[in-house]
BAROVEX-451775 format. One line per field, with one value per residue (C-alpha): residue in three letters; residue number from 1; x, y, z. Coordinates in steps of 0.5 Angstrom, whole numbers. Layout:
N
res [ala | ...] .
n [NUM | ...] .
u [X | ...] .
v [Y | ...] .
w [Z | ...] .
//
This chain:
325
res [unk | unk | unk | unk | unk | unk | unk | unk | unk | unk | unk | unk | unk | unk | unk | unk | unk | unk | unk | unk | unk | unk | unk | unk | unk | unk | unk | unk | unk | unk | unk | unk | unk | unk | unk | unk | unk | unk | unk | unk | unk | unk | unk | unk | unk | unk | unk | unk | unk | unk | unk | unk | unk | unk | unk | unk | unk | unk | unk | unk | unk | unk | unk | unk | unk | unk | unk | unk | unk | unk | unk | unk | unk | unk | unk | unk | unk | unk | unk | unk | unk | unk | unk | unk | unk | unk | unk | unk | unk | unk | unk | unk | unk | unk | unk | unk | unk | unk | unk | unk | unk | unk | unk | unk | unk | unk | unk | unk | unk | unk | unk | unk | unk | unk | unk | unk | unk | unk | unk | unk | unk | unk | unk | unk | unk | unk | unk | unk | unk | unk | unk | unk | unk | unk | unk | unk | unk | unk | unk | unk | unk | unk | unk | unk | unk | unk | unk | unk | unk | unk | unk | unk | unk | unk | unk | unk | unk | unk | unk | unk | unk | unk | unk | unk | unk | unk | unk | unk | unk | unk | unk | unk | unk | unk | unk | unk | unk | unk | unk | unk | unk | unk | unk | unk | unk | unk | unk | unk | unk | unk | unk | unk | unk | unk | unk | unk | unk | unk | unk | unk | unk | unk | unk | unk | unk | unk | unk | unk | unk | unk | unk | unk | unk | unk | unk | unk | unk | unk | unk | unk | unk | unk | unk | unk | unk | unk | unk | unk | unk | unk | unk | unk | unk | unk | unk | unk | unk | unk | unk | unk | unk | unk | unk | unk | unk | unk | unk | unk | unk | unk | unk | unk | unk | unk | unk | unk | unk | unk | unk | unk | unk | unk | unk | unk | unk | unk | unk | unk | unk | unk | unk | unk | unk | unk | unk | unk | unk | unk | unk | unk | unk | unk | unk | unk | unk | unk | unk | unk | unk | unk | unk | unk | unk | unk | unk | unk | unk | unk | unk | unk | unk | unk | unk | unk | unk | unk | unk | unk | unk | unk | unk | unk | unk | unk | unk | unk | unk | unk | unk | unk | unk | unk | unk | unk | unk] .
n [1 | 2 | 3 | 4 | 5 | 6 | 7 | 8 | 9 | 10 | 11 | 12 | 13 | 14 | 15 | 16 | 17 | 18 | 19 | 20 | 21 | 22 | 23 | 24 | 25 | 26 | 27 | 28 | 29 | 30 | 31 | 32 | 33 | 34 | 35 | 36 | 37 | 38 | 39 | 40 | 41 | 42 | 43 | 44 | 45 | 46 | 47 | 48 | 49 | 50 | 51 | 52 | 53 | 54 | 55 | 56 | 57 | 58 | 59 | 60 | 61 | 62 | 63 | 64 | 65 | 66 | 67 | 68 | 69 | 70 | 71 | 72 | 73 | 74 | 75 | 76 | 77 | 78 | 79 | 80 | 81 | 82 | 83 | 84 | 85 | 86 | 87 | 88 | 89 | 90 | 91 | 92 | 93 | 94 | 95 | 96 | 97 | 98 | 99 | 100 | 101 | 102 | 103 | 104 | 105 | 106 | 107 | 108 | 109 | 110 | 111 | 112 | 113 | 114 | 115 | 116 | 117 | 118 | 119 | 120 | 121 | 122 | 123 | 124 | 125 | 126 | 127 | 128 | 129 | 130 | 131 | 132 | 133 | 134 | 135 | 136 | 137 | 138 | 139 | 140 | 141 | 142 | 143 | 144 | 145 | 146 | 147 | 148 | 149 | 150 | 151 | 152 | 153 | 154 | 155 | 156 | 157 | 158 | 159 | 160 | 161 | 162 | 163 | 164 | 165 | 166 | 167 | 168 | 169 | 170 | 171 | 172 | 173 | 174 | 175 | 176 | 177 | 178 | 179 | 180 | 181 | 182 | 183 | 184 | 185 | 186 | 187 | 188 | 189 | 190 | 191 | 192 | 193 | 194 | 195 | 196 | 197 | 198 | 199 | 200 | 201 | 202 | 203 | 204 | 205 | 206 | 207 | 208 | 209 | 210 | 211 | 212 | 213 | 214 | 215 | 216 | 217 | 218 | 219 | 220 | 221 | 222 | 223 | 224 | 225 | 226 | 227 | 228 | 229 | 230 | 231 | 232 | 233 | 234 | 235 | 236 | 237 | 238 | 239 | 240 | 241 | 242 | 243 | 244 | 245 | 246 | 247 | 248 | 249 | 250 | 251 | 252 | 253 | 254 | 255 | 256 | 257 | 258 | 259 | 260 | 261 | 262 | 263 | 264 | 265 | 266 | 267 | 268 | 269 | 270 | 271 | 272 | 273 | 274 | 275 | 276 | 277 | 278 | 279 | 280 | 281 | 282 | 283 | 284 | 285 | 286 | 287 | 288 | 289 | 290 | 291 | 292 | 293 | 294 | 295 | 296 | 297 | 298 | 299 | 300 | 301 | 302 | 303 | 304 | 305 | 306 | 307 | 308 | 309 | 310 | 311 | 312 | 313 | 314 | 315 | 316 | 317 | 318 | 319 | 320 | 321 | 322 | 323 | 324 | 325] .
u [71 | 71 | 67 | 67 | 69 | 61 | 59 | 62 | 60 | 53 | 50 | 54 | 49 | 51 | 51 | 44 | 44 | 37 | 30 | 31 | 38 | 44 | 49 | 49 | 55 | 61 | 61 | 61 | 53 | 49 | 45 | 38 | 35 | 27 | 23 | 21 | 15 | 16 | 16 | 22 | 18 | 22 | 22 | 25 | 24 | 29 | 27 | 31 | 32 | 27 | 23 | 20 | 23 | 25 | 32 | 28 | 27 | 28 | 34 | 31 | 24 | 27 | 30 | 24 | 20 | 26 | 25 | 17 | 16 | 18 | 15 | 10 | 10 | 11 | 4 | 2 | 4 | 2 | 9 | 13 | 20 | 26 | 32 | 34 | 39 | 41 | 44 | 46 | 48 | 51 | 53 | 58 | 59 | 56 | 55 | 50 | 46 | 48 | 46 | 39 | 37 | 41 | 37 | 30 | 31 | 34 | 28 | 23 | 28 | 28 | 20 | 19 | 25 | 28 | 36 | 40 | 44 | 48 | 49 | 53 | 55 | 58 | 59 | 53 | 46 | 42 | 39 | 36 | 35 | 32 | 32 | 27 | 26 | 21 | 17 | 10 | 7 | 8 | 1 | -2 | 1 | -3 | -3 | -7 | -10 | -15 | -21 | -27 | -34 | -39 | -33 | -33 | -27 | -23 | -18 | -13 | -12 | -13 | -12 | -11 | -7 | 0 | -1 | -6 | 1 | 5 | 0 | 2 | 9 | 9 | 4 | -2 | -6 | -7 | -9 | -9 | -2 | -6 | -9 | -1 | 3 | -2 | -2 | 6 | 6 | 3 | 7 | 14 | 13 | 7 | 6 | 7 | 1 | 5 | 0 | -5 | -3 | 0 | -7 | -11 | -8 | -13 | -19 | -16 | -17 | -13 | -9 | -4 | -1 | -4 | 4 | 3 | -5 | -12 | -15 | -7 | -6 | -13 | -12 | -7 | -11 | -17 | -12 | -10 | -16 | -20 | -25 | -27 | -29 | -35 | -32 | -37 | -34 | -38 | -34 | -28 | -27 | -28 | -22 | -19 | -16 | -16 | -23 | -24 | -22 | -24 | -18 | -21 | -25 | -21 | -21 | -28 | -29 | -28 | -20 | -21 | -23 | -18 | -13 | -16 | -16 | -11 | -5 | -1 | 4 | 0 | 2 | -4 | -7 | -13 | -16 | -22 | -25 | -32 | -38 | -40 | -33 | -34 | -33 | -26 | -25 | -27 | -23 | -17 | -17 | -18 | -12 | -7 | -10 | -12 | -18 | -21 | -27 | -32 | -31 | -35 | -34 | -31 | -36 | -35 | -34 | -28 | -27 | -27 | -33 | -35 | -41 | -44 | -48 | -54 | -51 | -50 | -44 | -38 | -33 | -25 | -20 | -14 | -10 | -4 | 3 | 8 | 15 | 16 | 11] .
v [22 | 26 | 29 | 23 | 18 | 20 | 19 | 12 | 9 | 12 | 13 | 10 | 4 | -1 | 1 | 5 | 5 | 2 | 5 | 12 | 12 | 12 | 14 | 15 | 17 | 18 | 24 | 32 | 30 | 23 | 22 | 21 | 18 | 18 | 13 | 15 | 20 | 22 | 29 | 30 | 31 | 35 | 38 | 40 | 41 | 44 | 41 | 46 | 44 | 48 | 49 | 44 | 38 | 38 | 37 | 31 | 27 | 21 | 21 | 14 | 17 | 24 | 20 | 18 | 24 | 28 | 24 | 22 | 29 | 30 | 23 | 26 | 32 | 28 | 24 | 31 | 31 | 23 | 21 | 16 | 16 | 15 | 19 | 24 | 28 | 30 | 36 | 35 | 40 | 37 | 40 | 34 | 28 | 24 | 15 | 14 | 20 | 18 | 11 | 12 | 17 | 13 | 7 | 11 | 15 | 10 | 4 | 9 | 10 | 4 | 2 | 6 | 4 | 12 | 11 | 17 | 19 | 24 | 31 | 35 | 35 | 41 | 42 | 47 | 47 | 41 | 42 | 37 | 39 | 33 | 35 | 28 | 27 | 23 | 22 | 22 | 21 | 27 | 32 | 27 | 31 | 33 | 41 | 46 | 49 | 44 | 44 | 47 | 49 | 43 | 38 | 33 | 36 | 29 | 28 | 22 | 19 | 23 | 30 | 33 | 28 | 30 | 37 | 34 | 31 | 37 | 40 | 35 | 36 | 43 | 41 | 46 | 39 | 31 | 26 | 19 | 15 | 10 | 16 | 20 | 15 | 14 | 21 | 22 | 16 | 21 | 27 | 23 | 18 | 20 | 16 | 19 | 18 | 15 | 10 | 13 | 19 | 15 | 12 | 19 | 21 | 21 | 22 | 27 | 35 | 38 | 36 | 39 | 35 | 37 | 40 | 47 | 45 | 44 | 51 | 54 | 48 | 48 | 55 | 55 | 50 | 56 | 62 | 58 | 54 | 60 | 57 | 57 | 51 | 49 | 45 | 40 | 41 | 36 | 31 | 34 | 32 | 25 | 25 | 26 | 19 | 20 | 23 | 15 | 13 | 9 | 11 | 17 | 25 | 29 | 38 | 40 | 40 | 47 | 46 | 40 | 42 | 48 | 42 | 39 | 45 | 48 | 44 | 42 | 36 | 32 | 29 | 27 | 29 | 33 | 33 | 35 | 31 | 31 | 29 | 22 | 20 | 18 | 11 | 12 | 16 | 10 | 5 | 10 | 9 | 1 | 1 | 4 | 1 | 9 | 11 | 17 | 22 | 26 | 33 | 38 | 42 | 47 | 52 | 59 | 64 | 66 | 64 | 57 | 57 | 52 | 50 | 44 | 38 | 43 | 47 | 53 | 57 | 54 | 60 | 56 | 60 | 55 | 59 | 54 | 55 | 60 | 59 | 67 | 68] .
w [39 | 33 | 27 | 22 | 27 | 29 | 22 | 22 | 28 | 29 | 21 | 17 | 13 | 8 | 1 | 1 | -7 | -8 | -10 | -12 | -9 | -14 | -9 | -1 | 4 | 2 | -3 | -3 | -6 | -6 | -12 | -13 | -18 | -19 | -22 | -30 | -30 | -21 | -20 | -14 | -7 | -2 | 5 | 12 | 18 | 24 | 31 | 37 | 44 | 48 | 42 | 40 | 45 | 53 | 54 | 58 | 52 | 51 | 45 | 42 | 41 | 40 | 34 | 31 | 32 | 28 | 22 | 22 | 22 | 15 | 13 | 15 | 10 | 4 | 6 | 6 | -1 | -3 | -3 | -2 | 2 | -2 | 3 | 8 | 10 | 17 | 20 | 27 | 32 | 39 | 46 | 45 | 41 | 47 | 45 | 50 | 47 | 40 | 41 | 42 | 37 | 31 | 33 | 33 | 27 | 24 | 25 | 22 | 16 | 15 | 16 | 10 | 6 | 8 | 6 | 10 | 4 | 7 | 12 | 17 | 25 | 28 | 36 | 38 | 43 | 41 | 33 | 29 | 22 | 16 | 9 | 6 | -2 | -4 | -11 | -13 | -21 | -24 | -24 | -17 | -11 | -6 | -5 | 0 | -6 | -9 | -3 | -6 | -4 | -2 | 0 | 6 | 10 | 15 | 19 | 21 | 27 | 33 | 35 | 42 | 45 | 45 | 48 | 54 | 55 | 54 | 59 | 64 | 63 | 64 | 71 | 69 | 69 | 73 | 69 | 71 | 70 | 64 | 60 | 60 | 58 | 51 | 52 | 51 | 46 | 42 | 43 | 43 | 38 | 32 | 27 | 20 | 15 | 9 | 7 | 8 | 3 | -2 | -2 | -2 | -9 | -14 | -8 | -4 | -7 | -1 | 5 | 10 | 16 | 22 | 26 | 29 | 31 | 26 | 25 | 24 | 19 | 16 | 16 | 10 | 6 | 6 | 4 | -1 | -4 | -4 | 1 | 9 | 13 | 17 | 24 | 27 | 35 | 37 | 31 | 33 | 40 | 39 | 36 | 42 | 44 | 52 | 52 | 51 | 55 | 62 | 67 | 71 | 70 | 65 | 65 | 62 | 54 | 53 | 54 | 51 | 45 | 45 | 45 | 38 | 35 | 37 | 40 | 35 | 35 | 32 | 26 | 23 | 15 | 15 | 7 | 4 | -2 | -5 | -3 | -7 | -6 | 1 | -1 | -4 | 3 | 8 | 2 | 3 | 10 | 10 | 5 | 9 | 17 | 19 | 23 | 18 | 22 | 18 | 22 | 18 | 10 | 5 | 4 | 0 | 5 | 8 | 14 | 19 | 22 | 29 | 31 | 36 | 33 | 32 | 28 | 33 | 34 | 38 | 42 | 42 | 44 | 41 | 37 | 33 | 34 | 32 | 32 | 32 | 38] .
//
């Protein structure tokens, strides 16, 4: 099977002209088209094999991963999807890995109205390379640079899961059956926030998606806002689902809350808002079906700060990912 033949079988749609989009595959470039007064959201994100995913994935889930990725960069800004493109290097062009990854990326795309407008194959080991494009009102994007002192500092969702279950896989921890397979629900197929995002804007002063682990994540925020943070741990280890659950005893909180803080592949938003919007948070959160916790503030100085529920100081040594270490 061939180059094109890849494309036609497997990622050619039907006209993907619609929302946003003037013309799809088929050209030397798509066209996008934002609606009047939208400033143009891009992002991309490259996924390796051995890298970012074992050579074991399963390529359907692999496929929605890829994609929800970048969804989840533009819920970071409170855009809302309109295309992607896809840059796919292959060991071999292989259907009965193709047919997978197509159906998973594609059932995202098209849950969020996200139409593939274009991108590249070539034979290489496995690289998964997604440039996104959405659209926000102009001068309503949410940036990392707008958390001020006084704050409440939030997360979405759940935080720790996907790395409990990475854990597992690497055989550095036991966990009962129930408590992995939620677990690598989380690592294999996380959920984008776009929702929530879209209904921050206007509420949220500053938001990152959670990718390389909360401090590290939250961490860019601060540098750019100019601020630092105070982190309840005690709050933040409730946001680990699989502490939650019936199943059986999991490793001890220290190493637990190394994950929450530290463990990445999470995929979730953490924001800051002002205290007396607490109650357009909670409506946000019900708006768009997403669980938000309170797990601490933004404070003046420098620096992220851990204390347990009586306010004294928490030792973590979680430290997020970095592509180069």
């Amino acid at each position: 099977m061939g180059e094109f033949e890849l494309i036609d079988r497997f990622f050619r749609r039907p006209a993907a002209a619609g929302r946003g989009v003037a013309l799809g595959i088929g050209d030397d470039c798509a066209l996008l088209a934002p609606q009047p007064g939208m400033q143009l959201a891009v992002s991309c994100d490259l996924l390796l094999e051995g890298r970012h995913f074992l050579s074991t994935a399963d390529p359907e889930r692999l496929g929605h991963k890829a994609l929800a990725v970048n969804l989840s960069d533009l819920a970071a800004c409170g855009a809302r999807p309109l295309a992607f493109t896809l840059a796919l290097a292959l060991p071999a062009a292989d259907e009965q890995w193709l047919a997978p990854f197509a159906r998973g990326l594609l059932a995202l795309a098209d849950a969020h109205g996200c139409a593939l407008v274009g991108g590249d194959t070539t034979r290489g080991p496995l690289a998964i390379g997604i440039t996104i494009f959405g659209e926000v009102p102009a001068g309503q994007a949410l940036l990392r640079s707008g958390a001020r002192a006084g704050d409440d500092l939030y997360v979405s969702g759940t935080l720790g899961d996907a790395r409990l279950a990475l854990e597992v896989f690497r055989g550095t921890v036991d966990v009962p059956a129930p408590v992995f397979v939620a677990a690598r629900e989380r690592l294999e197929r996380p959920i984008p926030r776009v929702a929530l995002g879209q209904a921050l804007r206007g509420v949220a002063t500053s938001a990152i998606d959670v990718s390389d682990g909360l401090l590290g994540d939250l961490g860019h925020v601060l540098r750019q806002s100019g601020t630092g943070a105070r982190i309840d741990t005690g709050q933040a280890l409730g946001l680990l689902a699989a502490r939650r659950s019936p199943s059986g005893p999991l490793p001890g909180d220290e190493r637990l809350l190394d994950w929450v803080l530290a463990g990445g592949d999470d995929y979730e938003l953490v924001f800051t808002a002002p205290a007396d919007r607490r109650a357009a948070v909670a409506a946000a959160a019900t708006a768009s079906g997403t669980p938000v916790t309170h797990i601490g503030c933004i404070e003046a100085e420098p620096g992220i700060r851990l204390v347990d529920g009586n306010g004294h100081p928490v030792v973590s040594q979680g430290r997020s990912f970095d592509h180069f270490s």
